[in-house]
C-alpha positions in Angstrom: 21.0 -11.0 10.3 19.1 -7.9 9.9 22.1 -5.6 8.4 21.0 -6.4 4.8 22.8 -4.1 3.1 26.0 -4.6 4.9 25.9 -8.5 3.8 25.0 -8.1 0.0 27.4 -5.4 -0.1 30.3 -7.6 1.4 28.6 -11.0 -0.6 27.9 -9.1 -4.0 29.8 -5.8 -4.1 30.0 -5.4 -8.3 26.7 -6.6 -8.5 23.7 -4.2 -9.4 21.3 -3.2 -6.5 19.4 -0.7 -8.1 19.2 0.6 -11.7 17.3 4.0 -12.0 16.4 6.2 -15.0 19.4 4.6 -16.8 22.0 4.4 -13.8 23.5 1.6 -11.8 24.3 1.3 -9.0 26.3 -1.5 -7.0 25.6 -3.2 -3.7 29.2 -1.4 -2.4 28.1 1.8 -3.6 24.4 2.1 -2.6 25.9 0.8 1.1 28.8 3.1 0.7 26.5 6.7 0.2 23.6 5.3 2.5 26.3 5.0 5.2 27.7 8.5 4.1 24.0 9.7 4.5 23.4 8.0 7.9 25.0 10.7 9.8 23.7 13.1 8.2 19.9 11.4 8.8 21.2 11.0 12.5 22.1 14.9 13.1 18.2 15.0 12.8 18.2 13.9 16.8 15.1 11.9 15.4 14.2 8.4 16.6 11.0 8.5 14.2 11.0 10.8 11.1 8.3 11.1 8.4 9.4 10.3 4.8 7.9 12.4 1.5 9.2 10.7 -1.0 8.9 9.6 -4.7 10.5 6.8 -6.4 13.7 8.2 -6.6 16.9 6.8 -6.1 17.3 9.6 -3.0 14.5 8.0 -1.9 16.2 4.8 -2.1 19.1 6.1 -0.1 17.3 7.8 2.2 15.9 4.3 3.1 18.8 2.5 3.6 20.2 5.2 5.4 17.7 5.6 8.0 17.6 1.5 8.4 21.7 1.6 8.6 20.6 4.6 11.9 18.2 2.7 13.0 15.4 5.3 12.9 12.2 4.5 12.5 10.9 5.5 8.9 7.0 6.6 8.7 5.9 6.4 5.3 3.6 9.0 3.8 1.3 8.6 1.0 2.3 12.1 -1.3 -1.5 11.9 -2.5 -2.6 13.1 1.0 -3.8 16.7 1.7 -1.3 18.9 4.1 -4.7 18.8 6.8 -4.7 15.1 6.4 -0.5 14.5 6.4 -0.8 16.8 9.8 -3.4 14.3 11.4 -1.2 11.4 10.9 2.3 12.7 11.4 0.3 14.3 15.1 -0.8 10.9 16.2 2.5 9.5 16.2 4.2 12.3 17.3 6.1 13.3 14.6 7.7 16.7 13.7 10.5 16.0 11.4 10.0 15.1 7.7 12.5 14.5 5.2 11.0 15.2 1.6 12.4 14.2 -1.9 9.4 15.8 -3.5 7.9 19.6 -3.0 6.1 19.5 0.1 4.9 22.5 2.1 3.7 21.8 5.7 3.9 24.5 8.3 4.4 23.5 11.9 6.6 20.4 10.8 10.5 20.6 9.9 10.6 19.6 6.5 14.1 18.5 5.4 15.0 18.4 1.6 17.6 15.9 0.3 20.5 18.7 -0.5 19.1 20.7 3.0 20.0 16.8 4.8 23.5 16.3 2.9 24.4 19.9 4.3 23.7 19.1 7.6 26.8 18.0 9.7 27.2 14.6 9.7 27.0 12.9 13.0 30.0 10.4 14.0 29.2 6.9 13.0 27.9 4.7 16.0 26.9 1.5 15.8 22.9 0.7 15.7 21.9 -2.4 17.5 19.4 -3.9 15.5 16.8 -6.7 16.8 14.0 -8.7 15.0 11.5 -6.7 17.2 13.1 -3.2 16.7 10.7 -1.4 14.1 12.2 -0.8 10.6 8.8 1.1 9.2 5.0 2.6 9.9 2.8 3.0 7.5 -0.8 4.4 8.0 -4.4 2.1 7.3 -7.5 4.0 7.3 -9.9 2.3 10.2 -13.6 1.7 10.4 -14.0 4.6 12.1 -12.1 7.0 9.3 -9.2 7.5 11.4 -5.8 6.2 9.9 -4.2 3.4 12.1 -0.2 3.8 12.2 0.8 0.2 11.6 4.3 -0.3 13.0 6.1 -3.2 10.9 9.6 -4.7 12.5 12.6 -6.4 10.4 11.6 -9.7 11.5 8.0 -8.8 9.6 9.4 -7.9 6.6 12.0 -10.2 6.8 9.5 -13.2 6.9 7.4 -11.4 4.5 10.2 -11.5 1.8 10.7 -15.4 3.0 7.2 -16.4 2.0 6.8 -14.4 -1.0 10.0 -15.8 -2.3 8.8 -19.1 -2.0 5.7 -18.8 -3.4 7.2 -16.5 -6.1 10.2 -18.1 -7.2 12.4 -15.3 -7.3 16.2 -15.7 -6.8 19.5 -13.5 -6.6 19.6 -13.7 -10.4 16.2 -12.1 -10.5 15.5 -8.6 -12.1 12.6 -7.3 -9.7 11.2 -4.3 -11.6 9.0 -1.6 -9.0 6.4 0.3 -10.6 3.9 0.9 -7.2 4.7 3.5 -4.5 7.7 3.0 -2.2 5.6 4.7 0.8 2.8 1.7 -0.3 3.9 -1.5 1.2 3.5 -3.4 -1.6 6.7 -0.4 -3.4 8.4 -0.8 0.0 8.5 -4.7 0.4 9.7 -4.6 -3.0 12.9 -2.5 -2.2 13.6 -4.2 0.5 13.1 -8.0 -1.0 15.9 -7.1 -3.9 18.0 -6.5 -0.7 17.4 -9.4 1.1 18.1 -11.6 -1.5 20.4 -9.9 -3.2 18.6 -9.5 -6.5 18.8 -6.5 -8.8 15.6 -3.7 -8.3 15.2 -1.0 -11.3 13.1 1.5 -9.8 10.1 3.0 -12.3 9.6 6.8 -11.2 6.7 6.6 -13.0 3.8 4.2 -14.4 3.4 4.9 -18.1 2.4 1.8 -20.2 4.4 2.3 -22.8 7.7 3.3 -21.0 7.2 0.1 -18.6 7.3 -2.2 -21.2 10.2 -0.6 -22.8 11.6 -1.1 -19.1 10.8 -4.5 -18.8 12.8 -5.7 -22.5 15.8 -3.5 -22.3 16.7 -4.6 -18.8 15.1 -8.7 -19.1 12.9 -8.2 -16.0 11.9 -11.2 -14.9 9.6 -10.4 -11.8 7.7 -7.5 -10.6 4.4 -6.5 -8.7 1.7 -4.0 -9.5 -1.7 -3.3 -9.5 -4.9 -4.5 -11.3 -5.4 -1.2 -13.1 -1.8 -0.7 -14.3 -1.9 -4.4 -15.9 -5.1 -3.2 -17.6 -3.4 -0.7 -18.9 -0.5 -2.7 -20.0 -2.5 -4.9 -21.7 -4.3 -2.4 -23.9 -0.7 -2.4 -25.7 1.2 -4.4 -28.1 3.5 -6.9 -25.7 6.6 -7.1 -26.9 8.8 -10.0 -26.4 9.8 -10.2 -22.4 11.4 -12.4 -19.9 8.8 -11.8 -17.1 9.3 -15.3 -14.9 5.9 -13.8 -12.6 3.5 -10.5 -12.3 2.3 -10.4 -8.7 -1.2 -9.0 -8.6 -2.3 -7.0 -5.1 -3.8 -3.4 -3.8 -7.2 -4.2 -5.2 -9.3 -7.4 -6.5 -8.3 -7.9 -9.7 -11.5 -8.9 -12.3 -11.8 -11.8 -13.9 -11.7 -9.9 -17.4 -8.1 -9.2 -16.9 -7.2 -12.0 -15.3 -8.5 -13.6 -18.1 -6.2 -11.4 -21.1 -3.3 -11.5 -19.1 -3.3 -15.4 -19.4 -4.3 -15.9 -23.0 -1.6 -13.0 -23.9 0.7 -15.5 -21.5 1.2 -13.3 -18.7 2.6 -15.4 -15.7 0.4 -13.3 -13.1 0.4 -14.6 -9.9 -3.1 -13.3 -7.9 -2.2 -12.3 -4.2 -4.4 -10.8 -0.8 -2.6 -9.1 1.8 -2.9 -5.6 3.9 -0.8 -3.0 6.0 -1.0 -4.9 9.0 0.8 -8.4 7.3 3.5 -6.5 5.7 1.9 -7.2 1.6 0.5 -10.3 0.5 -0.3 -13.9 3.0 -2.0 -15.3 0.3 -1.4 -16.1 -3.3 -2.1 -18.0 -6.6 -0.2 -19.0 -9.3 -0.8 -18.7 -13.3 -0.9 -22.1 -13.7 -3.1 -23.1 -10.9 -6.4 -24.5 -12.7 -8.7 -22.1 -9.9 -7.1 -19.4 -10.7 -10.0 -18.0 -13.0 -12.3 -19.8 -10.1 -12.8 -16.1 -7.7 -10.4 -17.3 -5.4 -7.6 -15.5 -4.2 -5.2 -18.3 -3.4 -3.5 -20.5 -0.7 -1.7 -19.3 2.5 2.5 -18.8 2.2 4.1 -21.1 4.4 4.5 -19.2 7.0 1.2 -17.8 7.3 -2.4 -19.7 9.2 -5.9 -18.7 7.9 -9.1 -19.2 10.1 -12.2 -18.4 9.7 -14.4 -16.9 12.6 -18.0 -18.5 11.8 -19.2 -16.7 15.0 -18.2 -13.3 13.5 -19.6 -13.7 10.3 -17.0 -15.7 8.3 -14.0 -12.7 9.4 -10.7 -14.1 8.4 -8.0 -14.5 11.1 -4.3 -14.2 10.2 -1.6 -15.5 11.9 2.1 -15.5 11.5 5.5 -13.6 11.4 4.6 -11.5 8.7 2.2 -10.1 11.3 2.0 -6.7 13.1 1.3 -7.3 16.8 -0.5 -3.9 17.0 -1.1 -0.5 16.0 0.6 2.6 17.5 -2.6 4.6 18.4 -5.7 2.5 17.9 -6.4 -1.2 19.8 -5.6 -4.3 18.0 -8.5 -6.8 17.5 -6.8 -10.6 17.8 -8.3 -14.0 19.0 -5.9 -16.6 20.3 -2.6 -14.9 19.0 -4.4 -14.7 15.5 -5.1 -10.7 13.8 -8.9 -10.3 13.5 -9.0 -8.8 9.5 -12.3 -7.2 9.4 -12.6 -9.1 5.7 -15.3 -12.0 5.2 -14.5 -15.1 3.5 -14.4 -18.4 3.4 -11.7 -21.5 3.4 -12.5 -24.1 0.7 -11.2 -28.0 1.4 -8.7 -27.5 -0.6 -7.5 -24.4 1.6 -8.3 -21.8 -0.9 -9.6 -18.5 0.3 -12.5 -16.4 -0.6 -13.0 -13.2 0.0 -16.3 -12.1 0.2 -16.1 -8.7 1.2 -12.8 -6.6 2.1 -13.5 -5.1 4.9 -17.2 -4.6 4.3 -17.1 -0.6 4.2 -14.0 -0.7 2.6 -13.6 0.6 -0.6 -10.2 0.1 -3.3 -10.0 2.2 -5.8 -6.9 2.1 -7.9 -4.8 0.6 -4.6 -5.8 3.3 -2.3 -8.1 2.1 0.7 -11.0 4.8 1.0 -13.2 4.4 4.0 -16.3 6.0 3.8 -17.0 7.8 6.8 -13.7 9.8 6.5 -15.5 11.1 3.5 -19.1 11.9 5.1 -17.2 13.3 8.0 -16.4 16.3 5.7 -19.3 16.3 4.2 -21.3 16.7 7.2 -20.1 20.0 7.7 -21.4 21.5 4.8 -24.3 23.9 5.7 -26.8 22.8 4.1 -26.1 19.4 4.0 -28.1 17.0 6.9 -26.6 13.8 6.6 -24.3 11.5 3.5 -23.7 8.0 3.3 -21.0 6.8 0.8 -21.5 3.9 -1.1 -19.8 2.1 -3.8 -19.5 1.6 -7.5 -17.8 -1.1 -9.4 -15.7 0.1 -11.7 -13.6 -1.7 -15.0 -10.5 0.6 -14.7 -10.4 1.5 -10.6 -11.8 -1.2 -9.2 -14.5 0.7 -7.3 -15.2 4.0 -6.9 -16.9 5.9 -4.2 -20.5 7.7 -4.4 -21.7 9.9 -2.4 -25.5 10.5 -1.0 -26.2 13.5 0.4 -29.6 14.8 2.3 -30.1 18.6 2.4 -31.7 20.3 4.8 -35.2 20.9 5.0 -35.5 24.3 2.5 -31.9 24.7 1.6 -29.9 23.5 -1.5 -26.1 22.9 -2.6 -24.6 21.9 -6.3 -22.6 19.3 -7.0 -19.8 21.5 -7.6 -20.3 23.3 -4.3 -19.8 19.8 -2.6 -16.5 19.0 -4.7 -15.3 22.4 -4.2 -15.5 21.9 -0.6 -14.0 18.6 -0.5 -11.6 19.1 -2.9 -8.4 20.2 -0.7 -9.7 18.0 2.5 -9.6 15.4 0.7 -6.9 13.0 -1.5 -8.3 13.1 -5.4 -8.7 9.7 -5.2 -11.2 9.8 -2.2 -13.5 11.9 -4.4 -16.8 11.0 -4.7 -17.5 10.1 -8.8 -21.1 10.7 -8.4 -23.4 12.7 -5.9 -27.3 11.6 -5.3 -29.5 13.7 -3.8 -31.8 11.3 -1.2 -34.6 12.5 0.5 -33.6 10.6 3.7 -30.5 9.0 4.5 -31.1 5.1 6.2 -30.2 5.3 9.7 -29.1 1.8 11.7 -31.4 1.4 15.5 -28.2 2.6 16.8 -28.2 5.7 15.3 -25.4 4.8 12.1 -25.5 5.1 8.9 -26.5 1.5 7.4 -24.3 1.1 4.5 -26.0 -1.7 3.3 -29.6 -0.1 2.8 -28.2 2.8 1.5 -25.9 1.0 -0.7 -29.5 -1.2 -2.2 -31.3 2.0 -2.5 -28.6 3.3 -5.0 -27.9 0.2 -6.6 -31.7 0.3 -7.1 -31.5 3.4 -8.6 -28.8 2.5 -11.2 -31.1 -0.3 -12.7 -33.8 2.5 -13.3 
């Protein structure tokens, strides 16, 4: 049941799969060159191999191919840093990379697409697939700025796709349109959905307002996902006349204000919560739910249970098939077979959920999860800086930004360009501190921590001066 390709290809051979940067491609082709491209991924010797890629239709074979081998595919954000790609890829234990985009990384064996078609092709054998064997990994930044490797199986993405169908309405005659990141997991579940159900995916390289709207009319898409800030942006245009059936929202709360435009322009957007670790969205709401406007973020799918720790401070519990059942190099936090989030919230009678804080140090800006203390962990080893505490900033076109503090030393100084100029290079761009405060003391917890909270009032404090 798990050879997806295979079936749609048999079921629906002349049917589109894919339609990229004007080309289409069938069901029996894409499962015809990603079954070419399976020896070839299989003469790596690899049972785990790092992907680099774009959204590309390589990409897209390279996928399929490496599902068809059953090797395990570890997805890399290509807005990391070399140092920080190293980290992750070490943790795992993986040396092998195959890259559709430039990437250099010494150490590592970094196959290109043509470098992999050259390759001699290893005879075809078949893969034995199971529910538990793992298609995917993707990496989650953790509390403690180290990057959990979240390993997701075919029976998590399969009842992934289940549950968001329902709640989405999408069916084989659907045009799924995929602006975000394939290496994301709300790009990837994407890819893999139109597979599933054997519904047609036209792959966007590249988000550009205007070009995504031309998109959307000449090809009648009727569904796709993205986040707040590119809807923002796709309102602040003229909207043509479209066939969009739903707009799932995720990667980042979405604001009122846009909620709000999307629906009086007649946007069906659908508002969704979800993480790494449950394989995209457990949670959604629909356009035409009356509390959709109301801060809530929407009713569990149907195969997903919520509960709400009241001990732990309201933490959300998670439990379902969509579900990792752990991490690959950190410990799992669960409670009676349900995932412990880390988010605060709360369950209303009518079983919508509220989240009241994602994550509490957690910080989304643009889609991207930024933890804090990865950031002051560079910073600390500036010279002449003491201490740093990152806080964060609301913001109308990321969602939040990060801020840094910073506490020299007694008699020594450093400019703000000094800092950036250090971090710049350790760091993704989009972990970047927007603003740096100079604080004469950092607020420390009893325990010898940086309290985000008082540290986070004494800024906000200062922004209302």
């Amino acid at each position: 049941m798990y050879n997806w390709l295979q079936v749609q290809a048999q079921h629906l051979p002349d049917k589109p799969a894919v339609i990229f940067d004007g080309e289409t491609v069938t069901f029996s082709q894409l499962y015809s060159k990603s079954l070419d491209l399976k020896g070839h991924m299989a003469s790596l010797n690899r049972r785990r191999i790092g992907l680099f890629i774009g959204n590309t239709m390589d990409a897209v074979h390279i996928i399929h191919a490496a599902i068809l081998a059953n090797i395990e595919v570890v997805l890399i954000n290509t807005r990391l840093t070399a140092r920080e790609i190293g980290q992750q890829l070490d943790d795992i234990g993986v040396d092998t990379v195959v890259a559709t985009e430039p990437l250099e990384l010494e150490g590592y064996d970094v196959h290109g697409i043509k470098d992999l078609w050259n390759k001699i092709a290893v005879p075809d054998q078949q893969s034995s697939l199971s529910g538990d064997s793992v298609l995917s990994i993707m990496f989650t930044s953790g509390t403690t700025g180290r990057a959990k490797a979240v390993p997701q199986t075919f029976r998590n993405h399969h009842a992934s796709a289940l549950g968001c169908e329902e709640r989405f309405g999408y069916s084989e005659e659907s045009i799924w349109m995929n602006v975000n990141p394939v290496y994301h997991i709300s790009g990837f579940s994407v890819l893999l959905r139109s597979v599933i159900r054997g519904c047609t995916m036209v792959l966007v390289e590249k988000f550009e307002e205007n070009a995504v709207w031309d998109t959307i009319t000449e090809y009648k898409v009727t569904h796709t996902s993205m986040v707040p800030v590119m809807l923002g942006r796709l309102l602040d245009q003229p909207l043509p006349a479209h066939e969009l059936e739903g707009v799932l929202l995720g990667g980042a709360g979405v604001t009122r204000e846009v909620l709000s435009r999307a629906l009086d322009a007649g946007l069906p957007v659908y508002n969704s919560f979800g993480m790494t670790e449950t394989c995209s969205q457990v949670v959604s709401i629909a356009h035409d739910d009356p509390n959709i406007l109301e801060g809530t973020v929407g009713q569990p799918l149907g195969n997903i249970e919520l509960r709400i720790d009241e001990s732990n401070d309201g933490e959300l519990l998670v439990r379902g098939a969509p579900v990792t059942q752990g991490y690959l190099n950190a410990e799992i936090e669960m409670s009676d077979g349900y995932f412990r989030t880390g988010d605060m919230g709360y369950i209303d009678e009518n079983g919508y959920l509220y989240i009241l804080d994602r994550r509490k140090d957690l910080i989304i800006s643009g889609g991207e999860n930024v933890y804090p203390k990865e950031i002051e962990d560079v910073v600390i080893t500036i010279p002449e800086v003491a201490n740093a505490a990152v806080v964060k900033r609301k913001d109308a076109k990321w969602g939040e930004v990060p801020i840094l503090l910073v506490e020299e030393k007694a008699g020594m100084e450093i400019g703000d360009d000094e800092i950036m100029n250090h971090l710049d290079g350790r760091l993704a761009r989009y972990k970047l501190p927007k603003e740096i405060h100079r604080m004469a003391h950092i607020i420390m917890t009893s325990t010898g921590k940086v309290s985000r909270v008082q540290n986070q009032k004494v800024y906000d404090a200062k922004k209302k001066q």
